[in-house]
N, CA, C and O of each residue as an XYZ file, in Angstrom:
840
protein
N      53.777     19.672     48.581
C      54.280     19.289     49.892
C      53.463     18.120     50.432
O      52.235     18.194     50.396
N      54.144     16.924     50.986
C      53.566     15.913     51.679
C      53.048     16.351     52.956
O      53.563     17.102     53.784
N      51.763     15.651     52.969
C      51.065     16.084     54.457
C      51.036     14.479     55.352
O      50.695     13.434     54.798
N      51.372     14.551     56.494
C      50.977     13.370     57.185
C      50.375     13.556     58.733
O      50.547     14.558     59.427
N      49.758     12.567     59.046
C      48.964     12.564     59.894
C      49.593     12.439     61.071
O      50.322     11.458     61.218
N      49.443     13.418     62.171
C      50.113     13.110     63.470
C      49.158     12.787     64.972
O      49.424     12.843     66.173
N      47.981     12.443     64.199
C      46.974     11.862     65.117
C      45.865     12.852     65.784
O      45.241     13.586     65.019
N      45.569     12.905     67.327
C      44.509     13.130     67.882
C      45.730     13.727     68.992
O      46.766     13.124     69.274
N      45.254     15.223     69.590
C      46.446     15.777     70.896
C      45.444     17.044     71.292
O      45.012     17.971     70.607
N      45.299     16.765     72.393
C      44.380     17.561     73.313
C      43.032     17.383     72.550
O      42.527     18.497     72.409
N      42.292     16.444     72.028
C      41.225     16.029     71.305
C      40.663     16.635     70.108
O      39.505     16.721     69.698
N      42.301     17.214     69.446
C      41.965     17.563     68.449
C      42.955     16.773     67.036
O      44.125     16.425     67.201
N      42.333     16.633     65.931
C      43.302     15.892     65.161
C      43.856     17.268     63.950
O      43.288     18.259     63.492
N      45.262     16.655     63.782
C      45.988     17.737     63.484
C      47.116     16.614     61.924
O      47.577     15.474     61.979
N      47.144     17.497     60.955
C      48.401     16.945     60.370
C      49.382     17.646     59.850
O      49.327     18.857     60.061
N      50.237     17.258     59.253
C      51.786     18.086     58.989
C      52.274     18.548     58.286
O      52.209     17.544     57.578
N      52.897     19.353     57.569
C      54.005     19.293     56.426
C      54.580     20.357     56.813
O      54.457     21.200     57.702
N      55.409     20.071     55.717
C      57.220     20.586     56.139
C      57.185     21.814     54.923
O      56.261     21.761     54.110
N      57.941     22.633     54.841
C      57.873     23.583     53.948
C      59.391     23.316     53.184
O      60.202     22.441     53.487
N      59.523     24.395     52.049
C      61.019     23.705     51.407
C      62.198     24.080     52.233
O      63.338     23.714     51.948
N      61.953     24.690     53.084
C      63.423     25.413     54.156
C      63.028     24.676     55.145
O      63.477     25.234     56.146
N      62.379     23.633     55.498
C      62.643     22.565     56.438
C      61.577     22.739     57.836
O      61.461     21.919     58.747
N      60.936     23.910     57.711
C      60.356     24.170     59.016
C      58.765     23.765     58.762
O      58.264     24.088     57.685
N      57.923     23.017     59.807
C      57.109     22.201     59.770
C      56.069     23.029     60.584
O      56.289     23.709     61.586
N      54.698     22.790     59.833
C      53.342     23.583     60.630
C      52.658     21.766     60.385
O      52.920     20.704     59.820
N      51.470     22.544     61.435
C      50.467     21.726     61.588
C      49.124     22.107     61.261
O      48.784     23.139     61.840
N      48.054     21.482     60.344
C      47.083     21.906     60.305
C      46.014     21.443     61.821
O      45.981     20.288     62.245
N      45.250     22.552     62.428
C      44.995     21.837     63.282
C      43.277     21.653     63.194
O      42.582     22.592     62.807
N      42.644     20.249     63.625
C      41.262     20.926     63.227
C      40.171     20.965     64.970
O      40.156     20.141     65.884
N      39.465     22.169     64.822
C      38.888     22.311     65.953
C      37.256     23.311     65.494
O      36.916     24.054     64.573
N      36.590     22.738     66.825
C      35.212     23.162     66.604
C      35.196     24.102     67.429
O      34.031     24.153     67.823
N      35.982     25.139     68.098
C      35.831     25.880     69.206
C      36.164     27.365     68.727
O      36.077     28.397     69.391
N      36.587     27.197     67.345
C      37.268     28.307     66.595
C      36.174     29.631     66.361
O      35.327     29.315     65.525
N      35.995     30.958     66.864
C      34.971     31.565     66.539
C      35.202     32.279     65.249
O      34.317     32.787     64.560
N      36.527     32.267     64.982
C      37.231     33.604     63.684
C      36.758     33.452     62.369
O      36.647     32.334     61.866
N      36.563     34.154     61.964
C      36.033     34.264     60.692
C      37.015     33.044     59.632
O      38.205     33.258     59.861
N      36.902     32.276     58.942
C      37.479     31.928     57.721
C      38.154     32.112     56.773
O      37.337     32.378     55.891
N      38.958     32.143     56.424
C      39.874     32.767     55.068
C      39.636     31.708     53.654
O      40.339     30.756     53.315
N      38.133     32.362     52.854
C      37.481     30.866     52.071
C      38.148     31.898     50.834
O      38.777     32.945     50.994
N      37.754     31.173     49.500
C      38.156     31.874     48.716
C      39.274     30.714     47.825
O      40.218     30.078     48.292
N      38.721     30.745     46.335
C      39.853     30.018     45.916
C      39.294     28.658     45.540
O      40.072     27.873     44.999
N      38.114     28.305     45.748
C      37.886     26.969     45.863
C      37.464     26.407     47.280
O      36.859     25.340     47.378
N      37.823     27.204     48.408
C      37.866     26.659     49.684
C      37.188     27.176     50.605
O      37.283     28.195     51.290
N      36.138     25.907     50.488
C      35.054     26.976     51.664
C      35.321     26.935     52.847
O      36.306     26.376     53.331
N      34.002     27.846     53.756
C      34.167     27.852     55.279
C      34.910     26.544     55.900
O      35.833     26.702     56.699
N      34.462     25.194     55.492
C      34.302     24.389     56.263
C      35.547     23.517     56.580
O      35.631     22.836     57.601
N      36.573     23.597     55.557
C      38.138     23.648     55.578
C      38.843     24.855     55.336
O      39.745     24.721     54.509
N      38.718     25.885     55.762
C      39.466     27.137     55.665
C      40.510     27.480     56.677
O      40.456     26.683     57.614
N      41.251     28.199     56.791
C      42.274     28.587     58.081
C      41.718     29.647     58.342
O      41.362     30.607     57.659
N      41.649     29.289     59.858
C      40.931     30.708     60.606
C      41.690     31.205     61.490
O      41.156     31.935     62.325
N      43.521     30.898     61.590
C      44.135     31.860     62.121
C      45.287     31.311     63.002
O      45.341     30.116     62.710
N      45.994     31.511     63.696
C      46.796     30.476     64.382
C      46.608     30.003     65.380
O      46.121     30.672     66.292
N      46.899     28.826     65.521
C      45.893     27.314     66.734
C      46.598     28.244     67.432
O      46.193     29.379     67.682
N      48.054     27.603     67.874
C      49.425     28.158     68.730
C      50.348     28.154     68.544
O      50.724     28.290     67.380
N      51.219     28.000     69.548
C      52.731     27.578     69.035
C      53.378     26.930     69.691
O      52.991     26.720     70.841
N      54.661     26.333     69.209
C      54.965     24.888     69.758
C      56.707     25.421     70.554
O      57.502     26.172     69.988
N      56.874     24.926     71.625
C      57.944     25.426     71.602
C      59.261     24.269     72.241
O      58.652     23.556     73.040
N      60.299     23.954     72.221
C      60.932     22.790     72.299
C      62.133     23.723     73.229
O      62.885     24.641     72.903
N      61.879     22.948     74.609
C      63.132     22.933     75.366
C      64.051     21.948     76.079
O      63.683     20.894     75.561
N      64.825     21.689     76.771
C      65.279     21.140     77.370
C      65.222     19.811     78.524
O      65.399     18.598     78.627
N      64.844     21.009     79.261
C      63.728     20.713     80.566
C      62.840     21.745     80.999
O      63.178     22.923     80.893
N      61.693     21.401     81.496
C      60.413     21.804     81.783
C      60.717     23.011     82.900
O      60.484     24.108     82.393
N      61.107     23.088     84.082
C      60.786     23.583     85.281
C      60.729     25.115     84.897
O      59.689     25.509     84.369
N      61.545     25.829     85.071
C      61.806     27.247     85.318
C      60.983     27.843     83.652
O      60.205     28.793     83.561
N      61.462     26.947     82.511
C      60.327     27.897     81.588
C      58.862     27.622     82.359
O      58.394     28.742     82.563
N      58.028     26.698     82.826
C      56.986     26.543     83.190
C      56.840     27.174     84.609
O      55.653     27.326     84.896
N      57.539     27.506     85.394
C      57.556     28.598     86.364
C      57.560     30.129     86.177
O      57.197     31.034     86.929
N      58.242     30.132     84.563
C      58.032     31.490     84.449
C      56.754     31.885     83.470
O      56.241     32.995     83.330
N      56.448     30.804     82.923
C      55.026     31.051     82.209
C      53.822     31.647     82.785
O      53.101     32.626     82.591
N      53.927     30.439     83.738
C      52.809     30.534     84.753
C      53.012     31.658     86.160
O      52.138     32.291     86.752
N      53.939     31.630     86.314
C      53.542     32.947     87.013
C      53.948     34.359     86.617
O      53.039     35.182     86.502
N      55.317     34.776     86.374
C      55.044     36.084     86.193
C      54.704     36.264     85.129
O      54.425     37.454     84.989
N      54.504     35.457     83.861
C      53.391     35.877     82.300
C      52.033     35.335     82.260
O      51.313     35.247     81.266
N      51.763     34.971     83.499
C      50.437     34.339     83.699
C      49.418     33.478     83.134
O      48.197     33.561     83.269
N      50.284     32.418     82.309
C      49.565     31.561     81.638
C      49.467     31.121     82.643
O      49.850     31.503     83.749
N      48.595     29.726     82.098
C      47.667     28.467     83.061
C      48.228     27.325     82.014
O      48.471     27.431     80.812
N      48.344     26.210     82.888
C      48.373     24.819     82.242
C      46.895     24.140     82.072
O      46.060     24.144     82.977
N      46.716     23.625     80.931
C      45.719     24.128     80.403
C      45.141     22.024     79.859
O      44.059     21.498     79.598
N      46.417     21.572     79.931
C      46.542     20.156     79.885
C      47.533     19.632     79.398
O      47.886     20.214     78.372
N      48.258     18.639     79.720
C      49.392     17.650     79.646
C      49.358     16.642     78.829
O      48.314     15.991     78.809
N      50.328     16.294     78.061
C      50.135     14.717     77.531
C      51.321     14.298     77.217
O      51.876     15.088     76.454
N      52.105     13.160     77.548
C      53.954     12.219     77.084
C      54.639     14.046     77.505
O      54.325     14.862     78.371
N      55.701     14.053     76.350
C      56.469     15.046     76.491
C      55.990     16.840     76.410
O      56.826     17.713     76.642
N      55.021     17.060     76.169
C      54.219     18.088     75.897
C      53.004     18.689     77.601
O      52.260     18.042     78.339
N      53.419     20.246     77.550
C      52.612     20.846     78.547
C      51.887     22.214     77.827
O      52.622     23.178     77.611
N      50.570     22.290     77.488
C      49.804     22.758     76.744
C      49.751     24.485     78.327
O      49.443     24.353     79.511
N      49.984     25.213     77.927
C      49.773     26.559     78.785
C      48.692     27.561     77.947
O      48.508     27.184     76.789
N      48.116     28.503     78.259
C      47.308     29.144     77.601
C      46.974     30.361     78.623
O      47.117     30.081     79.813
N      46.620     31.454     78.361
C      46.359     33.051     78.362
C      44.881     33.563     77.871
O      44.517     33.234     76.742
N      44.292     34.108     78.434
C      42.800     34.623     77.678
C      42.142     33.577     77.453
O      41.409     33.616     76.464
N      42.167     32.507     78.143
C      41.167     31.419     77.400
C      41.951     30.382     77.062
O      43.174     30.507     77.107
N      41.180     28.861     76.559
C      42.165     28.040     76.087
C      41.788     27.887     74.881
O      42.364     26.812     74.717
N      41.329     28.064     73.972
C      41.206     28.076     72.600
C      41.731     28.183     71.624
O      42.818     27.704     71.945
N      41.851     28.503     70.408
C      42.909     28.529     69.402
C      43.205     29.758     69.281
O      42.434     30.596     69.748
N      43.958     30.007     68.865
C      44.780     31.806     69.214
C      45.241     32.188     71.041
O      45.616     33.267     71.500
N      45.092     31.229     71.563
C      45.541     31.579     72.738
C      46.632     30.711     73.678
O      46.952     30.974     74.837
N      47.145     29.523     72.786
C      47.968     28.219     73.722
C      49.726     28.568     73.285
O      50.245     29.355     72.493
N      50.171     27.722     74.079
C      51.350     27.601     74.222
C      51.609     25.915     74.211
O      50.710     25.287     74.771
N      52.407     25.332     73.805
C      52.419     24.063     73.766
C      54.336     24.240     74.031
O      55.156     24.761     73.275
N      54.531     23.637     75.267
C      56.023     23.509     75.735
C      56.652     22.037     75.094
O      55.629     21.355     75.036
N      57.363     21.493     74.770
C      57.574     20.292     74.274
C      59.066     19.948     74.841
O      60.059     20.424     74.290
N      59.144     19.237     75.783
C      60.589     18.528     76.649
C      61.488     17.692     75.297
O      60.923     16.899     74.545
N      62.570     17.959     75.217
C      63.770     17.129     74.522
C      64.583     17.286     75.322
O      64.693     18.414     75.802
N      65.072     16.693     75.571
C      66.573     16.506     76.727
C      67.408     16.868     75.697
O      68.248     17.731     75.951
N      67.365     16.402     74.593
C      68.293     16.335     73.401
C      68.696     17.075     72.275
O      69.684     17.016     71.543
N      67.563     17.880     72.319
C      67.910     19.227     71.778
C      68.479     20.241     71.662
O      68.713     21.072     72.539
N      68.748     20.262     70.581
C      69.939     21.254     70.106
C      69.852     22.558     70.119
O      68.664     22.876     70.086
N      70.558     23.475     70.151
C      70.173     24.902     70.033
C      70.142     25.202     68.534
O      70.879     24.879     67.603
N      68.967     25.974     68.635
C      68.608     26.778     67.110
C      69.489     27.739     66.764
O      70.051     28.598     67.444
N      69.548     27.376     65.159
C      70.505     28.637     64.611
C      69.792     29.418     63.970
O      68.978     28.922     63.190
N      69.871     30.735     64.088
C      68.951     31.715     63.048
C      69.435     31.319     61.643
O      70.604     31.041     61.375
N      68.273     31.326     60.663
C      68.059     31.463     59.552
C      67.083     30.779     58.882
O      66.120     30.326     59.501
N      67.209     30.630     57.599
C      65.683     29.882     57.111
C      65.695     28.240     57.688
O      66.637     27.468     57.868
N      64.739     28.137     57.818
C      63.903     27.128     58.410
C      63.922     27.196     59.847
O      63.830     26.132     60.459
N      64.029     28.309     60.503
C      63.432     28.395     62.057
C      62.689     29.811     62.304
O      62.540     30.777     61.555
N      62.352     29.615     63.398
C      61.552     31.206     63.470
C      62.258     31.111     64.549
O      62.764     30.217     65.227
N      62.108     33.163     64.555
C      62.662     33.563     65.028
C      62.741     33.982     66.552
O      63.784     34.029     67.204
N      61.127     34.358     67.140
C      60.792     34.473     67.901
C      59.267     34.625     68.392
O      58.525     34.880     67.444
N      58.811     34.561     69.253
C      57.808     34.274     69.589
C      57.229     35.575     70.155
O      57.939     36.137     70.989
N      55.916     36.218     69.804
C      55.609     37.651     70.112
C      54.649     37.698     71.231
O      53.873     36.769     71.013
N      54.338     38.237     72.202
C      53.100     38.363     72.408
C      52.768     39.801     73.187
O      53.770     40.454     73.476
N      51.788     40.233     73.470
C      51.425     41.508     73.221
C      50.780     42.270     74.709
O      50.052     41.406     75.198
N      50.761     43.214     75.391
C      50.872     43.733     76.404
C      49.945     45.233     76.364
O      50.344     46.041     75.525
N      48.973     45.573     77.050
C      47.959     46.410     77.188
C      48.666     48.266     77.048
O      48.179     49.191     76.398
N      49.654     48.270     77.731
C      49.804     49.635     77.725
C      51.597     49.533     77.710
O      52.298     48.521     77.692
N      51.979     50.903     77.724
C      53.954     51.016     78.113
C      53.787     50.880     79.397
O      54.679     50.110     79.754
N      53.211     51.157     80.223
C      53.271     51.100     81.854
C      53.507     49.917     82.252
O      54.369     49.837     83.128
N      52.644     48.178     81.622
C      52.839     47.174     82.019
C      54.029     46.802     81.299
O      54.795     46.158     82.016
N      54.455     46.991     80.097
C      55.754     46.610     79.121
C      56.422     47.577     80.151
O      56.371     46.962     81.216
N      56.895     48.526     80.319
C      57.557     48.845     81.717
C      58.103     48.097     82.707
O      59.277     47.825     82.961
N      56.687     47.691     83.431
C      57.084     46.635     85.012
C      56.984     45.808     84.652
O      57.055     45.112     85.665
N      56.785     44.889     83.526
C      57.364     43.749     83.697
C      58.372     43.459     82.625
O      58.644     42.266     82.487
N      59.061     44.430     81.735
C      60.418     44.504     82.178
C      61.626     44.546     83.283
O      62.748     44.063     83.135
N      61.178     45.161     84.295
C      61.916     45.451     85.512
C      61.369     43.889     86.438
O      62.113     43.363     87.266
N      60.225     43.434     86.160
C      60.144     41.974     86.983
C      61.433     41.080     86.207
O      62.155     40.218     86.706
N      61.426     41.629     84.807
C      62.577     40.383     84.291
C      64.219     40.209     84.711
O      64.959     39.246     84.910
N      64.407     42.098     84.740
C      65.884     42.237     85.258
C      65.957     41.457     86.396
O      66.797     40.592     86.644
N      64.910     41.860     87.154
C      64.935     41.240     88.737
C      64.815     39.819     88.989
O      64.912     39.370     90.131
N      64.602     39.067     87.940
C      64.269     37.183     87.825
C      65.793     37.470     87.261
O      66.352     36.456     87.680
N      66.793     38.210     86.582
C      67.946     38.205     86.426
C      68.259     37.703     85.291
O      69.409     37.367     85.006
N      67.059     37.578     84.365
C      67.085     37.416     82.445
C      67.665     38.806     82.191
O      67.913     39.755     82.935
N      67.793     38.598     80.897
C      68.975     39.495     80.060
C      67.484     40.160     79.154
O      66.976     39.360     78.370
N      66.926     41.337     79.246
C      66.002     42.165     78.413
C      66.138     43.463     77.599
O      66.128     44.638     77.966
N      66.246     43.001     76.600
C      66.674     44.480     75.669
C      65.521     45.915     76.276
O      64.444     45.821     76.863
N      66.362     47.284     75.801
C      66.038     47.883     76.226
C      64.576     48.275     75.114
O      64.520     47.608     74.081
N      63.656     49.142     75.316
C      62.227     49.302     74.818
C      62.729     49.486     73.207
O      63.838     49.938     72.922
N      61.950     49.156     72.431
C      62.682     49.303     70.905
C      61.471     50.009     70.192
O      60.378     49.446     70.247
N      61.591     51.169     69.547
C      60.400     51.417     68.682
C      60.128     51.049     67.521
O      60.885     51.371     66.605
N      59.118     50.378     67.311
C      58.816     49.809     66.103
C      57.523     50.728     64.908
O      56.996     50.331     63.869
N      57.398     51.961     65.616
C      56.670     52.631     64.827
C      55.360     52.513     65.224
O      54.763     53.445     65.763
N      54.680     51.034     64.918
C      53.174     50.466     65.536
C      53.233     50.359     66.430
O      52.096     50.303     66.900
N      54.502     50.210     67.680
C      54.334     49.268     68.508
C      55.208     49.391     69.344
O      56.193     49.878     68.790
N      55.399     49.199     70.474
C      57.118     49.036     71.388
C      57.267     47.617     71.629
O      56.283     46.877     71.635
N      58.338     47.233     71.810
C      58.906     46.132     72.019
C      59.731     46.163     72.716
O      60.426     47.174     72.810
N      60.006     44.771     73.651
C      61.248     44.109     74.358
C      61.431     42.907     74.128
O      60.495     42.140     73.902
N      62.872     42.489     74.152
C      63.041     40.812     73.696
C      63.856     40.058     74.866
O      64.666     40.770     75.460
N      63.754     38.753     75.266
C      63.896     38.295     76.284
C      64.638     37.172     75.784
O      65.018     37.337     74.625
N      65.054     35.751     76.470
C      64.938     34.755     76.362
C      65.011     34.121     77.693
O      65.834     34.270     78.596
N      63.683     33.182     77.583
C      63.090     32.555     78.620
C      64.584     31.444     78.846
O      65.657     31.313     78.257
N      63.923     30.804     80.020
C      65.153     29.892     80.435
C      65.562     29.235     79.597
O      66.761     29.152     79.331
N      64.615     28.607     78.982
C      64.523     26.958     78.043
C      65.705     27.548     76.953
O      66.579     26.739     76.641
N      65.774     28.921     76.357
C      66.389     29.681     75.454
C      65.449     30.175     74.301
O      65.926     30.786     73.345
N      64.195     29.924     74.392
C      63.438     30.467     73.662
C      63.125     32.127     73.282
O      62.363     32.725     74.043
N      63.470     32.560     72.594
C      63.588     34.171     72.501
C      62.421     34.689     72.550
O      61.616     34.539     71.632
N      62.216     35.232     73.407
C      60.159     36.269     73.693
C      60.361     37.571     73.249
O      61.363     38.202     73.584
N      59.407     38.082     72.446
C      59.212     39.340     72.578
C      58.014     39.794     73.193
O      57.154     38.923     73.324
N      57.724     40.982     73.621
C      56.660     41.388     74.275
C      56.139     43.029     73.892
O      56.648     44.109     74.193
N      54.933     42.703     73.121
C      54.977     44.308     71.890
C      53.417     45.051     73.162
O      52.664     44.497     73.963
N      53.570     46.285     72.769
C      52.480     46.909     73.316
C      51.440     46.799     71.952
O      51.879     46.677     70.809
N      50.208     46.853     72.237
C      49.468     47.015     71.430
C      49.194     48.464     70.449
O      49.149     48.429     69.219
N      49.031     49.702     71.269
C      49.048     51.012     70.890
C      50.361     51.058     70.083
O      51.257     50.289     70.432
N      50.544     51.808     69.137
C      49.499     52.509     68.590
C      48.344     51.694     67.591
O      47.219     51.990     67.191
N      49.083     50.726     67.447
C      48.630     49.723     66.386
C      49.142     49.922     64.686
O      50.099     50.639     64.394
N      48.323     49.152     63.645
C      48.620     49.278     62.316
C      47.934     50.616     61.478
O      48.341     51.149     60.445
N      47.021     50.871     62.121
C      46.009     52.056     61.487
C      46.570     52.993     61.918
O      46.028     54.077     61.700
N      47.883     52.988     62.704
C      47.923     54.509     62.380
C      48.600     55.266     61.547
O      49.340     56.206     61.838
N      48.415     54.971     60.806
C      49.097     56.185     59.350
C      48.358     55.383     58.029
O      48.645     55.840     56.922
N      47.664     54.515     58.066
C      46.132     54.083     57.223
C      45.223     53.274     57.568
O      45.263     52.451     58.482
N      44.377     53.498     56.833
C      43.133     52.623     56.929
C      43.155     51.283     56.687
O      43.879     50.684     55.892
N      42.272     50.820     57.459
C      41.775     49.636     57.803
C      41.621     48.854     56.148
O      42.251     47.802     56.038
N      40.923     49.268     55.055
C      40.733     48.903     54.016
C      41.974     49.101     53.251
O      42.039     48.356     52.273
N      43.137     50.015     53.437
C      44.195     49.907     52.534
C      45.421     49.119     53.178
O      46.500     49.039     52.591
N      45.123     48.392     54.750
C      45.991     47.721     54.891
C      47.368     47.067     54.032
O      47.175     46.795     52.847
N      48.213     46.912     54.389
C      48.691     46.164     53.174
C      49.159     46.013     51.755
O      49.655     45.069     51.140
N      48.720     47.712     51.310
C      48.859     48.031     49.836
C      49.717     49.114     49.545
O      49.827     49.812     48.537
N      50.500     49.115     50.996
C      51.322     50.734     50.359
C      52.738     50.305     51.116
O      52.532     49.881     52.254
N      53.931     50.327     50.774
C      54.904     50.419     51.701
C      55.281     51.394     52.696
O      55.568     52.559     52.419
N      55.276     50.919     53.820
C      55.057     52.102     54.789
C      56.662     51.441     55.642
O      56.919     50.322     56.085
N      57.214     52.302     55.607
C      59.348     52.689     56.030
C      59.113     53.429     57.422
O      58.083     54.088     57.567
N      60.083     53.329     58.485
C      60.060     53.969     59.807
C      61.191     55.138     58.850
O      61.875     54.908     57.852
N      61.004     56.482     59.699
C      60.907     57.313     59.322
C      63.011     57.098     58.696
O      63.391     57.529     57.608
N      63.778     56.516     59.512
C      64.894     56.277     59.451
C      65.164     55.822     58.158
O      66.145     56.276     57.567
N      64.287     54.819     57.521
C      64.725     54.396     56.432
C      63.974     55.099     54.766
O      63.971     54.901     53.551
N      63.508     55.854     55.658
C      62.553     56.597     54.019
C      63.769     57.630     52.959
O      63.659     57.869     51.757
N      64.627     57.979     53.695
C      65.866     58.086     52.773
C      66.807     57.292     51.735
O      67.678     57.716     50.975
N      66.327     55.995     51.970
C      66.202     55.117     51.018
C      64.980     54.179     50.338
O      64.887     52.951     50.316
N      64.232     55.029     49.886
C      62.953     54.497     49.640
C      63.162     53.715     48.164
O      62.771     52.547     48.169
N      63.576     54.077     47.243
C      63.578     54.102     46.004
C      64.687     53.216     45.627
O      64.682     52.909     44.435
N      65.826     52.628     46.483
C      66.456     51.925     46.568
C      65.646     50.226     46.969
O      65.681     49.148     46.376
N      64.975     50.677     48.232
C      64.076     49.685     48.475
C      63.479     49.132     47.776
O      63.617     47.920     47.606
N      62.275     50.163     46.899
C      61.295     50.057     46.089
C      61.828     49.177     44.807
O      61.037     48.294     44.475
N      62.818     49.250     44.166
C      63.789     48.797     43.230
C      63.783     47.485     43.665
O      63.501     46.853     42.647
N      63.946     46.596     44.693
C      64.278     45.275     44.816
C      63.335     44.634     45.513
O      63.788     43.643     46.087
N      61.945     44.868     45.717
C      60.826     44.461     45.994
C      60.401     43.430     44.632
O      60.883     43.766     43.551
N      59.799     42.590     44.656
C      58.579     41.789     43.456
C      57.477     42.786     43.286
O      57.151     43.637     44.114
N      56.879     42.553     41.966
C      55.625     42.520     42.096
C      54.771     41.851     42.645
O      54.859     40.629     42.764
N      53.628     42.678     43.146
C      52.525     42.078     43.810
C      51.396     42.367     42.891
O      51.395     43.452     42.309
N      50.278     41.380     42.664
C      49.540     41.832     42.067
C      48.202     41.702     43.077
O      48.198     40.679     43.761
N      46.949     42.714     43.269
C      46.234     43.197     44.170
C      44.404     41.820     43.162
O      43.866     41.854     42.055
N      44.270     41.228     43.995
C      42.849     40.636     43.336
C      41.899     40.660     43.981
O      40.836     40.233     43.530
C-alpha cells in the first residue's frame, strides 16, 4: 500500500494510505502518547502503534453536530484549523479526540466495505446510558432501544450531521466469562447463537496462535 504525506495538523505530522476496499487511515505521530507500544516483528518502541489517535468524521455543516457534542456529550473544542474542528473528552490526547470535518458536498455513506460503520463510545453505568437516552428522545433524535451485547449494553443514534453513534456501557466488560490472558483464543457466541456453534466453527479460517 502507498503511503503519502498529509503534512503537519494540530502540530502533529501524520501520513496516509488507503486499504484495498478503499477506506483510508492515518498514521499519526505524537509525543504525548503514554500507551504501551505494540513492538514486535522487527518494530521497535520508537515506530510502533500505540492505539487509536481518533476519529475523523465528515459532515455537512458544522452547527447542531457541534452543539450536540459539546454539550449534551460533553466534549470540548479542543482546536480548529480550514475545514476541520478537533473536539475531545477526558483530555486532549490520543485516544480521546474527535476531529469533525465540514464538506458541503458530501455524500451520504453507504454501508459496506470500505466505510465504517459507526462510531462507539462508552458510558460509566446503565443509569447514565439510561438518561441520556431519554436527553436524546427529548433533543427529538431517533435512539434504538438498549441492546444486549453480552459484554456490554448499547444504544445507537445518529447525530445531526448523520453520523451513526453508539453509546456502550462499560460493565460487564470482556473478562467476564475469561481471563485476561486467554483473551481472544476461544470463540465465545451470545447465548442465542450457541445452537449453531459447529456450523459457525466450520466457516471460520485458521488462526494460528505465536
Amino acid at each position: 500500500m502507498a503511503a503519502r504525506d498529509v503534512g503537519t495538523r494540530f502540530g502533529e505530522e501524520a501520513i496516509r494510505i488507503d486499504d484495498p476496499s478503499g477506506l483510508w487511515f492515518e498514521l499519526v505521530a505524537s509525543d504525548r502518547d503514554p500507551r504501551m507500544p505494540w513492538t514486535g516483528n522487527g518494530v521497535g518502541a520508537g515506530e510502533a502503534i500505540r492505539g487509536l489517535h481518533g476519529v475523523t468524521m465528515v459532515v455537512r455543516s458544522l452547527g447542531r453536530t457541534l452543539e450536540l457534542m459539546t454539550g449534551l456529550l460533553g466534549y470540548q473544542v479542543v482546536g480548529e484549523v480550514e475545514n476541520r474542528t478537533r473536539v475531545a473528552a477526558g483530555g486532549d490526547g490520543p485516544g480521546h479526540t474527535v476531529d469533525i470535518v465540514v464538506d458541503p458536498d458530501a455524500e451520504a455513506a453507504v454501508n459496506g466495505i470500505g466505510t465504517v460503520h459507526h462510531v462507539a463510545m462508552a458510558v460509566s453505568t446503565d443509569d447514565e446510558q439510561r438518561r441520556l437516552r431519554g436527553e436524546l428522545l427529548r433533543m427529538g433524535l431517533n435512539v434504538t432501544d438498549i441492546r444486549d451485547r453480552c459484554y456490554f449494553q448499547s444504544i445507537y443514534f445518529r447525530e445531526p450531521g448523520g453520523v451513526l453513534f453508539e453509546v456502550a456501557t462499560i460493565q460487564p466488560g470482556f473478562t467476564a466469562d475469561e481471563d485476561v490472558s486467554s483473551l481472544g483464543r476461544g470463540l465465545k457466541l451470545p447465548p442465542w447463537e450457541e445452537p449453531h456453534r459447529a456450523a459457525i466453527e466450520a466457516n471460520l479460517p485458521s488462526v494460528e496462535y505465536r
